[in-house]
C-alpha positions as CSV (number, residue, x, y, z in Angstrom):
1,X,203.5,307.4,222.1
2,X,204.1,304.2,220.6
3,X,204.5,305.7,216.7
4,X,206.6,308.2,218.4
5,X,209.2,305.4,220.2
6,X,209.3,303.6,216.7
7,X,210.3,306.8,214.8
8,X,212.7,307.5,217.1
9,X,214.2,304.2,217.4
10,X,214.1,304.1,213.2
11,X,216.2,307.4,213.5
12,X,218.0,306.0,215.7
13,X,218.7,302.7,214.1
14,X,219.7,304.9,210.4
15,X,222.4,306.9,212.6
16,X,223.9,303.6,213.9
17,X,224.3,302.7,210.4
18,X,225.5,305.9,209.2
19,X,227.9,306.5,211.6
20,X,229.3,302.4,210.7
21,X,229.4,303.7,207.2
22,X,231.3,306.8,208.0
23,X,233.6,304.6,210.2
24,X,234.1,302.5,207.1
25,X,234.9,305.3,204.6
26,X,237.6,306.6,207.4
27,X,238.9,303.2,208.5
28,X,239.7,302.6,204.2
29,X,241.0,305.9,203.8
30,X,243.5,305.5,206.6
31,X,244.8,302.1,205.3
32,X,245.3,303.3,202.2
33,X,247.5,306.2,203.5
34,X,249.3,303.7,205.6
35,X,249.5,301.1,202.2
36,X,251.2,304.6,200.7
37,X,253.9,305.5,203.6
38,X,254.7,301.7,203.5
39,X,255.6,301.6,200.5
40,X,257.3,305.4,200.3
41,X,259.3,303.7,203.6
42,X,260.3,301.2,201.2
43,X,261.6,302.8,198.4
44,X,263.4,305.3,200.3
45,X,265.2,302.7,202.5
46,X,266.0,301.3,198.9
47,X,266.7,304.5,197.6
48,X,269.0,305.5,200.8
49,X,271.2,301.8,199.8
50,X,272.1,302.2,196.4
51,X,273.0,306.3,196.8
52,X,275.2,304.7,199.7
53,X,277.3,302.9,197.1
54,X,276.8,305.1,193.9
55,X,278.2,308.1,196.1
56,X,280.8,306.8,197.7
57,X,283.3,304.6,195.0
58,X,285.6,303.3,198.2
59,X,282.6,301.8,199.3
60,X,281.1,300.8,195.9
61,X,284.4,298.8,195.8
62,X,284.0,297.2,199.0
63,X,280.8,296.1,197.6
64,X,281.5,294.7,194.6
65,X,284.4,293.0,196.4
66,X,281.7,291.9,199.0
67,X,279.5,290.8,196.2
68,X,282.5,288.8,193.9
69,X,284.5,287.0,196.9
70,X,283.9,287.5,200.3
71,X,286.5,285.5,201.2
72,X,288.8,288.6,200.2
73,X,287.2,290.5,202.2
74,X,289.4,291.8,205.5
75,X,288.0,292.0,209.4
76,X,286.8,295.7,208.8
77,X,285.4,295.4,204.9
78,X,283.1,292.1,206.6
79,X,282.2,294.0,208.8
80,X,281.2,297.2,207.0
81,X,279.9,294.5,204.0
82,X,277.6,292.4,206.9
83,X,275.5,295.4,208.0
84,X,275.0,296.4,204.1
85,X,273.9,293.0,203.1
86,X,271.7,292.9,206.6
87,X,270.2,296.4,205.8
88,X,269.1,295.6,201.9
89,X,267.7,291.8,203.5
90,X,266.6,293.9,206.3
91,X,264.3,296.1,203.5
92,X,263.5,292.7,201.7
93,X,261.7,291.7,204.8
94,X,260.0,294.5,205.5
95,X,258.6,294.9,202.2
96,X,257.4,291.1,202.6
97,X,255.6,292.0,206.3
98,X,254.2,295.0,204.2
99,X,252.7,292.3,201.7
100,X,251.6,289.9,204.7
101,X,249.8,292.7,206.4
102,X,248.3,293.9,203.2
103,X,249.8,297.1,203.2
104,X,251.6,296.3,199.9
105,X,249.9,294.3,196.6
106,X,251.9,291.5,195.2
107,X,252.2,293.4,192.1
108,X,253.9,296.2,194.5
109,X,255.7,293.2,195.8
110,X,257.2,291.4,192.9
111,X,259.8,294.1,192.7
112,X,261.2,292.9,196.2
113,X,260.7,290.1,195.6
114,X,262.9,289.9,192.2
115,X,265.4,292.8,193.8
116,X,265.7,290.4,196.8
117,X,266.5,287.4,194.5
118,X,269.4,289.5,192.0
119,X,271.2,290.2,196.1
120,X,270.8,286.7,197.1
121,X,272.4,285.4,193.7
122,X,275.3,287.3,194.6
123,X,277.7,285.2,196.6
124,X,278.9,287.4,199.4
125,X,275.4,287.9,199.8
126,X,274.1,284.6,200.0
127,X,277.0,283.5,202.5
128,X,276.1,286.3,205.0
129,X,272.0,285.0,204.6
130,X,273.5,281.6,205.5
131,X,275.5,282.5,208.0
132,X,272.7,285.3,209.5
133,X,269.7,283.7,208.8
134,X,268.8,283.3,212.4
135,X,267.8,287.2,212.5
136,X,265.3,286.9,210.0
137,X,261.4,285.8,210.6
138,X,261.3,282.2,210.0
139,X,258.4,282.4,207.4
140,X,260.4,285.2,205.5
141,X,263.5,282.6,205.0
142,X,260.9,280.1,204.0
143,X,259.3,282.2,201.5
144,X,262.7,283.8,200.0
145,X,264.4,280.5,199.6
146,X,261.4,278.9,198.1
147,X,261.0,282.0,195.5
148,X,265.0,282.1,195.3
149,X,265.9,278.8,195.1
């Protein structure tokens, strides 16, 4: 009886560990496919911005004008320009949660990264970080100034 207890407790033991294997193998696959709609989320948001502006040339316009001298700008284009600037910083963050979570390598990052640097040499676009910088996670607005600036 006491062979039999330690066979079975042996068999046991190897389907605990096969099971924490199996777990593993799923656990990995089903990061990587959440690493994948990350960054699929993140190119279309992207992707959704710029066919905003190449579409539409009024708007293109407003950006550019946006971009040049926001001071131009009237009631209505700072308002229209302020959620365009908050949705491509809103997208810069994200992407850098992504690469705090893991979800996202650096090398997937740098493009952000760089991307969120070219919008935040614009000077419309750096006045409205300035001025909105309170809706952003605080180590985001530490880590974009310190790559930025």
């Amino acid at each position: 009886m006491d062979k039999l207890n330690r066979w079975l407790t042996l068999i046991a033991n190897l389907g605990v560990v096969a099971g924490i294997v199996f777990l593993a193998v799923e656990i990995r696959q089903n990061t990587n496919a959440v690493a994948a709609q990350a960054i699929m989320n993140l190119n279309e948001f992207g992707n959704e911005t710029a066919r905003s502006v190449s579409l539409d040339e009024n708007f293109a316009k407003l950006v550019t004008k946006g971009h040049q001298d926001p001071d131009s700008l009237t009631e209505l284009e700072v308002e229209r320009y302020v959620i365009y600037v908050q949705h491509l910083l809103n997208v810069a963050e994200a992407a850098w949660t992504f690469r705090q979570r893991g979800l996202i390598l650096d090398e997937e990052f740098q493009g952000w990264q760089n991307s969120t640097c070219s919008w935040l040499a614009q000077p419309g676009v750096e006045k409205m970080w300035k001025s909105g910088r309170l809706h952003f996670i605080d180590e985001f607005k530490t880590s974009t100034e310190t790559w930025c600036y």
